[in-house]
Rosetta silent file (secondary structure, phi, psi, omega in degrees, C-alpha in Angstrom):
SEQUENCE: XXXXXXXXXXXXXXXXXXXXXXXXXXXXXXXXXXXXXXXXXXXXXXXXXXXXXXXXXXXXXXXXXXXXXXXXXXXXXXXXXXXXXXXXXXXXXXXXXXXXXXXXXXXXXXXXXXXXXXXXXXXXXXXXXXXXXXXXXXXXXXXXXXXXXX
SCORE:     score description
SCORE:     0.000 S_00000001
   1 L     0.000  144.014 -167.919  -37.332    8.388  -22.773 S_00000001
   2 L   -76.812  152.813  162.494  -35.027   11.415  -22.349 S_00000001
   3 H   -72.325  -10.155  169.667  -31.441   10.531  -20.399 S_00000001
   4 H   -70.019  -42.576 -177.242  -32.425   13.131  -17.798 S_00000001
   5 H   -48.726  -40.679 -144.318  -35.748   10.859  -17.206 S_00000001
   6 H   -68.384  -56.179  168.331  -33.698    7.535  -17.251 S_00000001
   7 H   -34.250  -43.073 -152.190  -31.389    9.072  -14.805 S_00000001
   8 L  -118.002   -5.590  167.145  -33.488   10.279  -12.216 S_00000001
   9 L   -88.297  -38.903 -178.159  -35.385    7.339  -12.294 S_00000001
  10 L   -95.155  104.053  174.552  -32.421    4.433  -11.590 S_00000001
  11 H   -71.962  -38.320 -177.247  -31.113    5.937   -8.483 S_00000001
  12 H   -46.554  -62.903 -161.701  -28.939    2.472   -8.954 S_00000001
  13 H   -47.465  -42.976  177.861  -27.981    3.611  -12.297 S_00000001
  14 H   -59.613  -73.007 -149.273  -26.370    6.966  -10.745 S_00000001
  15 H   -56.551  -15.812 -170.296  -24.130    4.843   -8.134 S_00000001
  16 H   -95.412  -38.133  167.137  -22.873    2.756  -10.827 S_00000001
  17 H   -43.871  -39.963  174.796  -21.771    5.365  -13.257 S_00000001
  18 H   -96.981   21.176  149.772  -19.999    6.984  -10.155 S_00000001
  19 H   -70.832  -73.466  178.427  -18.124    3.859   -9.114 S_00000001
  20 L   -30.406  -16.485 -162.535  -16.768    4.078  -13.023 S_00000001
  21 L  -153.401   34.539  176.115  -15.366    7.195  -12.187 S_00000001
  22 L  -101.733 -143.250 -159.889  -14.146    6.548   -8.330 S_00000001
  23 L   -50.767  -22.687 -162.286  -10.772    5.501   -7.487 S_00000001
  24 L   -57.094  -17.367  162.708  -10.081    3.412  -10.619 S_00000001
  25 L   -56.134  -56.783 -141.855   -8.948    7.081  -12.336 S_00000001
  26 L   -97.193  161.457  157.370   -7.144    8.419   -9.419 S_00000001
  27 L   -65.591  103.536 -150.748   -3.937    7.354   -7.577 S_00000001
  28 E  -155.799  146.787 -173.072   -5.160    5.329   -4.749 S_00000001
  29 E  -119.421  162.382 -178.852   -3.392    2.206   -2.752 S_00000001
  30 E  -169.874  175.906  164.694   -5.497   -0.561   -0.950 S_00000001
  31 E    82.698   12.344  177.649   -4.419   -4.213    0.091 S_00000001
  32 E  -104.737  155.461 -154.471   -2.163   -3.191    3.132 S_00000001
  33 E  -138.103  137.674  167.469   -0.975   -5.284    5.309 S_00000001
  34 E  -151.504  146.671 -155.950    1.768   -5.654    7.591 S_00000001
  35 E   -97.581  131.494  174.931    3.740   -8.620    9.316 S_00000001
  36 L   -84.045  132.962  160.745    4.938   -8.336   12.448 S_00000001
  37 L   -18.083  150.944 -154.331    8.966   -9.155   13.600 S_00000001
  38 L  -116.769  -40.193 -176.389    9.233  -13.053   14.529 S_00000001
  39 L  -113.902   83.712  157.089   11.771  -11.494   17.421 S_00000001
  40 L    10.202  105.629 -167.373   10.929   -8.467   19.176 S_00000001
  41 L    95.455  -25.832  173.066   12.305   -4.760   18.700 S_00000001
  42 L   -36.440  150.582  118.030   12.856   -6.772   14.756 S_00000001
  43 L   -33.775  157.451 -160.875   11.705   -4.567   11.958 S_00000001
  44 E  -132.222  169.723  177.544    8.232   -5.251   10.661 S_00000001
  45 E  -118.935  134.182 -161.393    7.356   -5.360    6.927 S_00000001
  46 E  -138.573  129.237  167.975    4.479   -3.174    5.389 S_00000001
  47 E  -129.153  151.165  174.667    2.864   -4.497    2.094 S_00000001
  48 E   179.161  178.555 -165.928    0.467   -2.891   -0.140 S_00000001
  49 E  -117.332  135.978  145.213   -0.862   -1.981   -4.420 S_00000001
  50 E  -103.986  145.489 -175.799   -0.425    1.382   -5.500 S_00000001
  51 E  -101.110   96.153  164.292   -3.007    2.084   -8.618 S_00000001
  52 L   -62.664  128.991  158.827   -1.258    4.922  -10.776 S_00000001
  53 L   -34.526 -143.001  167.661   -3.582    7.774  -11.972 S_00000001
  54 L   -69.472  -60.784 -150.418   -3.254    9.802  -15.187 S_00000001
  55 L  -118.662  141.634 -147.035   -0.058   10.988  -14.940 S_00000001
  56 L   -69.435 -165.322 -150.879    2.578    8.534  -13.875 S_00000001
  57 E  -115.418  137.862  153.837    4.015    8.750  -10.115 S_00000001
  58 E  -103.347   76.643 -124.380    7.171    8.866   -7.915 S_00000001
  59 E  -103.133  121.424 -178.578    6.730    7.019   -4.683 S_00000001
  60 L   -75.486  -71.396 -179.543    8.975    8.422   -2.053 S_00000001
  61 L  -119.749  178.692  105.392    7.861    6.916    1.300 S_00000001
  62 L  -105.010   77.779 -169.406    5.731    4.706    3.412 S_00000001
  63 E   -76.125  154.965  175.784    5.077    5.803    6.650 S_00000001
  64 L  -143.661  122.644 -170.081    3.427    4.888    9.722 S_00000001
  65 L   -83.975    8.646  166.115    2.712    6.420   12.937 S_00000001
  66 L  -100.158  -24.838  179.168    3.115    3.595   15.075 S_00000001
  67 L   -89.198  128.105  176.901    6.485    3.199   13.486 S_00000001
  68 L   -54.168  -16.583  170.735    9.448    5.057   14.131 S_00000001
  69 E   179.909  170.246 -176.166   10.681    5.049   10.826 S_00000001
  70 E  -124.848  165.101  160.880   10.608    3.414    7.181 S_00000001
  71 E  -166.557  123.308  148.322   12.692    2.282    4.070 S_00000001
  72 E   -55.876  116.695  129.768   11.628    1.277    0.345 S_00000001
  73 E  -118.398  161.805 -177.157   13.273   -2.020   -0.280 S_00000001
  74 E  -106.994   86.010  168.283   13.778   -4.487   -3.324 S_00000001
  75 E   -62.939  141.652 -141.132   14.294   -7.884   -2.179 S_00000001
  76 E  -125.699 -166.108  156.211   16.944   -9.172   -4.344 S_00000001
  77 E   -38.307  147.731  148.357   19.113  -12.330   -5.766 S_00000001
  78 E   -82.366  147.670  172.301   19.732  -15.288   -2.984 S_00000001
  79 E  -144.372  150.633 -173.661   23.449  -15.244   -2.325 S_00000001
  80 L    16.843  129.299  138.304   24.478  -18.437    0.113 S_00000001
  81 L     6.028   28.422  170.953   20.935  -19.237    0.594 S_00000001
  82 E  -123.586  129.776  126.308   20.126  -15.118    1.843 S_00000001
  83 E   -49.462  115.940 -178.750   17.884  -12.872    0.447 S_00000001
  84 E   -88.157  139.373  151.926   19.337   -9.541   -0.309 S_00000001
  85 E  -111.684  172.568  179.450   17.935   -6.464   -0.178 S_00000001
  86 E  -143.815  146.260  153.115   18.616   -3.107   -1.486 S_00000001
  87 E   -67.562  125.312  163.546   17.392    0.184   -0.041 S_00000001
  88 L  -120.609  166.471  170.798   15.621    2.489   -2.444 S_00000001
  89 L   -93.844   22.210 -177.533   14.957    6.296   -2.385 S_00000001
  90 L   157.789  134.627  173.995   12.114    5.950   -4.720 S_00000001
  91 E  -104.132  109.280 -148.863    9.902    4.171   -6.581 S_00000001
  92 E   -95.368  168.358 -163.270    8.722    5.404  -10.031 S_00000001
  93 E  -129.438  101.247   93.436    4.463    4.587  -11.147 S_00000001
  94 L    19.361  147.195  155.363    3.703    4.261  -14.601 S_00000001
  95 L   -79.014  127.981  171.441    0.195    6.024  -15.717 S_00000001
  96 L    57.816   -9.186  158.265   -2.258    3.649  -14.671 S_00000001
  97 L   -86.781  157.006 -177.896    0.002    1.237  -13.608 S_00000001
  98 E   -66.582  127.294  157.202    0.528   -1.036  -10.865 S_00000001
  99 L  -118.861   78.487 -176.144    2.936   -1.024   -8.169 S_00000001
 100 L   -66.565  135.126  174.059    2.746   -4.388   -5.783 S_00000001
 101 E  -116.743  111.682 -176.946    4.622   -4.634   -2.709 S_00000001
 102 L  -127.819 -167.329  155.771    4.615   -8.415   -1.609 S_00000001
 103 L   -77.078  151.879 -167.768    7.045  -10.678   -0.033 S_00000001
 104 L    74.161    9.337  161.293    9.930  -11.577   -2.055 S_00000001
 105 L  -147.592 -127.722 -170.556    9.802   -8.062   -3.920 S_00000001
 106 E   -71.846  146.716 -138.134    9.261   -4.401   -3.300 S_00000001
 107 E  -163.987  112.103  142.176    9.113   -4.000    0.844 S_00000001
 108 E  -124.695  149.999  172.426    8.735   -1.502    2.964 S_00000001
 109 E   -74.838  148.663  152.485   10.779   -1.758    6.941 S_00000001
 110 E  -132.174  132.263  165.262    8.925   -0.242    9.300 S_00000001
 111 E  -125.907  167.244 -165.410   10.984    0.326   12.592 S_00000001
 112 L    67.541   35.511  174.614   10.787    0.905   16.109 S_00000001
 113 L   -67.469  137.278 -159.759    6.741   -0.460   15.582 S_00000001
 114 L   -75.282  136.100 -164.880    5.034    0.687   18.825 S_00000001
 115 L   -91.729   28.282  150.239    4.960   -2.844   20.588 S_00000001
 116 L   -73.841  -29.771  175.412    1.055   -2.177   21.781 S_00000001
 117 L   -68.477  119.872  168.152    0.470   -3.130   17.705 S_00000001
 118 L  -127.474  174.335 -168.086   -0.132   -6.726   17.815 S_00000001
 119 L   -70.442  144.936  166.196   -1.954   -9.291   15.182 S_00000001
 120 L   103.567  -15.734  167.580   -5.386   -8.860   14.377 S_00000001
 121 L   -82.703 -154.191  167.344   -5.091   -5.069   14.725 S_00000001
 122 E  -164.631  125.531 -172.170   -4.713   -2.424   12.400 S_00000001
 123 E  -116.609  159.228 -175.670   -2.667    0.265   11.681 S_00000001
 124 L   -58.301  155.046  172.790   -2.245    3.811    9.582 S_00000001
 125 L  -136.228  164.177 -175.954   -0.099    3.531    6.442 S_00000001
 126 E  -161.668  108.337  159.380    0.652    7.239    4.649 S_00000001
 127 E   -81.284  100.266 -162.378    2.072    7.044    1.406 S_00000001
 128 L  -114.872  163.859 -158.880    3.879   10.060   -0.138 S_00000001
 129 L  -127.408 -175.676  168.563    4.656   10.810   -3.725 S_00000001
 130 L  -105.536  -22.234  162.185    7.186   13.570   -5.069 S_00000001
 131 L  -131.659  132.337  178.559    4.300   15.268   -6.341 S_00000001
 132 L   138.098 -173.148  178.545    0.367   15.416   -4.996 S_00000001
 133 L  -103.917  175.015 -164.336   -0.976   15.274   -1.847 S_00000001
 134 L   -86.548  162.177  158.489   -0.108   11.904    0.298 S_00000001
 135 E  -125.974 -174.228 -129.362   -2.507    8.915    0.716 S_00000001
 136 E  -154.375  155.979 -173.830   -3.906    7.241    3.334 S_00000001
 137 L   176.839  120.604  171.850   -4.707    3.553    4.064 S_00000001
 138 L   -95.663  143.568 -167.094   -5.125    1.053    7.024 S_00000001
 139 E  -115.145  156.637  179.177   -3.339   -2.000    6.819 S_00000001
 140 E   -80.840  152.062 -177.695   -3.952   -5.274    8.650 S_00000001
 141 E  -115.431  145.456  172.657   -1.152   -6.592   11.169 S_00000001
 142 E  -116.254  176.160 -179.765   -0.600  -10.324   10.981 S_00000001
 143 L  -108.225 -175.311 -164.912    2.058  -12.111   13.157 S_00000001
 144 L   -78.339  -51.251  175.033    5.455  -13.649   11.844 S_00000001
 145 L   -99.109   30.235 -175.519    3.925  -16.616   11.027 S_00000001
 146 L  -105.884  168.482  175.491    0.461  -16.221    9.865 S_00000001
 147 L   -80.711  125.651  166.071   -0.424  -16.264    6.098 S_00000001
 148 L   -18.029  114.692  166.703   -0.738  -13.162    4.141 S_00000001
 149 L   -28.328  -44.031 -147.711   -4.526  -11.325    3.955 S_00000001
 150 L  -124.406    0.000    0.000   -4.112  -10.452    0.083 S_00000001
């Protein structure tokens, strides 16, 4: 049987070849989630995977439009029994590599979160690179003291 026959016969057959050749190529984030302030007006924390593409990646931001603003942090060393952070202005992406943001490592703040977001909702996340267009992603909101989704 010819591969045009095979083809046009497994309608199945098509969707799975173009799952092989969906996001797992491209640059593309999933898995976000973000924990809401244990005290009111608090920053909130935004987690999420970025999947690097071909060519590696610079990660700039993480933005949100319920939030008033962001910052890339690095949770750090305990000193006296605190976690440290450090601000960064960028994160670099590997080709095809992974970049996880969980607790206890790479972090984004999100501040000023519009206090209409509460647990159980979900909000925009917008991811920007130094080169490409940005990407797009809703993340789950949990409370201060619920368990992570992911």
């Amino acid at each position: 049987m010819r591969l045009s026959h095979a083809l046009r016969a497994s309608p199945v057959l098509l969707l799975a070849l173009a799952a092989c050749h969906g996001k797992g190529d491209a640059l593309h984030a999933d898995h976000g989630w973000v924990r809401l302030a244990a005290v009111p007006g608090r920053p909130a924390a935004a987690y999420l995977t970025i999947h690097g593409g071909p060519e590696p990646a610079r990660l700039l931001a993480v933005e949100s439009p319920q939030a008033g603003s962001s910052e890339l942090h690095q949770s750090m060393a305990m000193q006296g029994g605190v976690m440290s952070m450090q601000r960064l202005d960028g994160v670099d992406l590997p080709a095809r590599g992974e970049l996880k943001f969980a607790p206890g490592g790479y972090h984004v703040m999100l501040f000023g979160v519009n206090p209409q977001v509460k647990p159980g909702s979900r909000i925009g996340l917008t991811v920007r690179f130094a080169k490409g267009p940005p990407l797009t992603l809703d993340a789950k909101v949990v409370g201060a003291g619920e368990d992570a989704p992911y």
